[in-house]
TORPAMAR-523246 format. One line per field, with one value per residue (C-alpha): x, y, z. Coordinates in nm, 2 decimals. Example, Ala and Ser with C-alpha at 12.3 -4.5 7.8 and 13.67 -1.06 7.14 Angstrom:
<sites>
u <- c(1.23	1.37)
v <- c(-0.45	-0.11)
w <- c(0.78	0.71)
</sites>
This chain:
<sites>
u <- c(0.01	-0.34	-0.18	-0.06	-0.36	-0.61	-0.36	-0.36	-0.73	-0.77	-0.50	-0.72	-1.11	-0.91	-0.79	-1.15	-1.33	-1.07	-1.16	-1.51	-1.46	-1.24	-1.49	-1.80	-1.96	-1.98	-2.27	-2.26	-2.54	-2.55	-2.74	-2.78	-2.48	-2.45	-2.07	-1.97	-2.03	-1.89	-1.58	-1.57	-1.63	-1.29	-1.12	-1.20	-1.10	-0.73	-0.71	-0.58	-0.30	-0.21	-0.18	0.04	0.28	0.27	0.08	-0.22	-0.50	-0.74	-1.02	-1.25	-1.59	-1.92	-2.16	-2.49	-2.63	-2.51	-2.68	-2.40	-2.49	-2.25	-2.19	-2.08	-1.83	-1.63	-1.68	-1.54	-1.24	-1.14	-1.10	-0.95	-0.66	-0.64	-0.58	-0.38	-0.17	-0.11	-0.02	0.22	0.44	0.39	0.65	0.61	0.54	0.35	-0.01	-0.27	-0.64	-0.91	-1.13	-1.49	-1.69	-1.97	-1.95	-2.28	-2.54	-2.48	-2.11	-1.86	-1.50	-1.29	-0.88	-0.63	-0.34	-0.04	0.32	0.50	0.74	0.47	0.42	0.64	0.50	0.63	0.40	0.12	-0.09	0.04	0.06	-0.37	-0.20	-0.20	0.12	0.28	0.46	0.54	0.85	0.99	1.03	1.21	1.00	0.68	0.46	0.37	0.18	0.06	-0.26	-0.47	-0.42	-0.56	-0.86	-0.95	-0.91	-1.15	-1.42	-1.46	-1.50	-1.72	-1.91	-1.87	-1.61	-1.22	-0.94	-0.61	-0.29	-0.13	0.15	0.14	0.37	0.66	0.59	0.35	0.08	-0.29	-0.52	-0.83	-1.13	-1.46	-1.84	-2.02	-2.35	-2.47)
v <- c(-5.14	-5.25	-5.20	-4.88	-4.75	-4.88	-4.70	-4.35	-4.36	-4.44	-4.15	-3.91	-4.04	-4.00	-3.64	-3.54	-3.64	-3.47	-3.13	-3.16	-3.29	-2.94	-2.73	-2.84	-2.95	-3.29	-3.40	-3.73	-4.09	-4.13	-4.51	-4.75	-5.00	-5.25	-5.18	-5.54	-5.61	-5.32	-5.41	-5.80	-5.71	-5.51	-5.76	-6.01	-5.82	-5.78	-6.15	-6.31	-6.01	-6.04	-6.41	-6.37	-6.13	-6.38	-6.11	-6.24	-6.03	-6.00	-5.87	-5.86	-5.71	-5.71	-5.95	-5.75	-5.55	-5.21	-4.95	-4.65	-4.41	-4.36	-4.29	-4.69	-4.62	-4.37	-4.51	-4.80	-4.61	-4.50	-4.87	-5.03	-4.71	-4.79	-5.18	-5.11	-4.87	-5.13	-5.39	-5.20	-5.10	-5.43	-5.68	-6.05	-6.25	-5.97	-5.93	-5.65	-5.60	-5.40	-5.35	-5.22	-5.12	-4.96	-4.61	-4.53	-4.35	-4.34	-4.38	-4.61	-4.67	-4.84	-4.92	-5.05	-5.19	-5.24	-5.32	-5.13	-4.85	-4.63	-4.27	-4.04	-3.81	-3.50	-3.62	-3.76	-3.45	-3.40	-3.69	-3.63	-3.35	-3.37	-3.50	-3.57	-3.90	-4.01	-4.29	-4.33	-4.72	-4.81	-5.02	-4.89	-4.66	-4.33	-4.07	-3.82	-3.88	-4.18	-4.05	-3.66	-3.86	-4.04	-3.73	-3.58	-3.80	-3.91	-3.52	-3.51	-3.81	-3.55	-3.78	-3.77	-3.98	-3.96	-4.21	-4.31	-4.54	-4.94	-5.01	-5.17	-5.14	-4.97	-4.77	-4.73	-4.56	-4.47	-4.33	-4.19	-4.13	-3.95	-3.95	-4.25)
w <- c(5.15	5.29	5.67	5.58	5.44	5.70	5.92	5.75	5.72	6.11	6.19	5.96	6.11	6.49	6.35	6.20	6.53	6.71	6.51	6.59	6.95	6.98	6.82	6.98	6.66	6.76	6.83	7.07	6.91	7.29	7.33	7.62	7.64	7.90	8.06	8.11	7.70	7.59	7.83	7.71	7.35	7.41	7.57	7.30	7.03	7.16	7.27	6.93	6.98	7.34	7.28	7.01	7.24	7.49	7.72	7.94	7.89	8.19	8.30	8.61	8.45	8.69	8.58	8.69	8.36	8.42	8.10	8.02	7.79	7.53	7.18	7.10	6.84	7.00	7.33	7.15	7.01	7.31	7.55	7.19	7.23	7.55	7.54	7.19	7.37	7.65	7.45	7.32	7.55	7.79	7.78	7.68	7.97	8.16	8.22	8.10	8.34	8.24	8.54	8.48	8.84	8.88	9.12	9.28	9.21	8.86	8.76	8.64	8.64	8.40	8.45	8.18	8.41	8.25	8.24	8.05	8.13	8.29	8.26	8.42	8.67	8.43	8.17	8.35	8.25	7.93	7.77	7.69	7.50	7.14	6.96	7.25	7.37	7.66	7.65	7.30	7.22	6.91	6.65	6.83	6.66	6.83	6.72	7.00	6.92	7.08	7.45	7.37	7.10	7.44	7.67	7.43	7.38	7.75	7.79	7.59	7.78	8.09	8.22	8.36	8.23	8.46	8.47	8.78	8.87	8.87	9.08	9.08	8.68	8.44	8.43	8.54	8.30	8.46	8.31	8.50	8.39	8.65	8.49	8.31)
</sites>
């Protein structure tokens, strides 16, 4: 029941932003974060789970300080869908790298590399769409919702988020800031 609930209340907070984020209410708590401990702190919070899939989490992170600004919690929200998502649909035994780079003058670039069944190239744009999913696994649970709550707040960061294929298996996720 605690699960359930802590889940609900996640889907409605993702579903409030989301509101806001659409309506241009929201108002970004934009704050200096270092890249490479924001990326790390992500990293580390899925490593208990990856270990407990069997599923090597990686990740190749500079460093050199690098200062983003970002609204921390949602910024947050979005690399934890992205690694939660991952995790999800990679299979035991695979590997999962989240690369963080810095793009001169003033931009980064962080990739979620997985191994799952990728994203067809029919849904590749709208699967940042709300409510909809891309491949249907049984006994995973799929909403529609964390890929278009990520389009949205990197957005609203003034940044891109695109998919592209990881070949022979999975999926890139790629997300841009141009302005940091």
């Amino acid at each position: 029941i605690l699960q359930a609930s802590k889940r609900l209340n996640g889907l409605i907070n993702s579903l409030l932003t989301m509101a806001k984020l659409e309506s241009g209410k929201m108002v970004l708590d934009r704050s200096g974060i270092d890249l490479g401990e924001i990326c790390r702190s992500a990293v580390e919070n899925f490593a208990a789970l990856a270990s407990s899939k069997e599923i090597e989490l990686l990740s190749d992170i500079p460093q050199q300080p690098r200062t983003i600004n970002v609204d921390l919690p949602l910024f947050q929200r979005v690399l934890d869908n992205l690694l939660s998502n991952a995790l999800k649909f990679s299979p035991s035994g695979s590997k999962i790298i989240l690369i963080a780079e810095s793009v001169d003058p003033n931009g980064a670039k962080i990739k979620v590399i997985d191994s799952g069944p990728g994203v067809s190239e029919e849904l590749r744009t709208s699967i940042f769409e709300k409510y909809e999913v891309g491949t249907l696994m049984k006994n995973v649970s799929q909403t529609g919702l964390g890929l278009a709550f990520c389009k949205m707040v990197v957005e609203a960061h003034g940044g891109t988020i695109s998919v592209t294929d990881n070949h022979p298996k999975g999926a890139i996720f790629t997300l841009e800031l141009d302005s940091i």
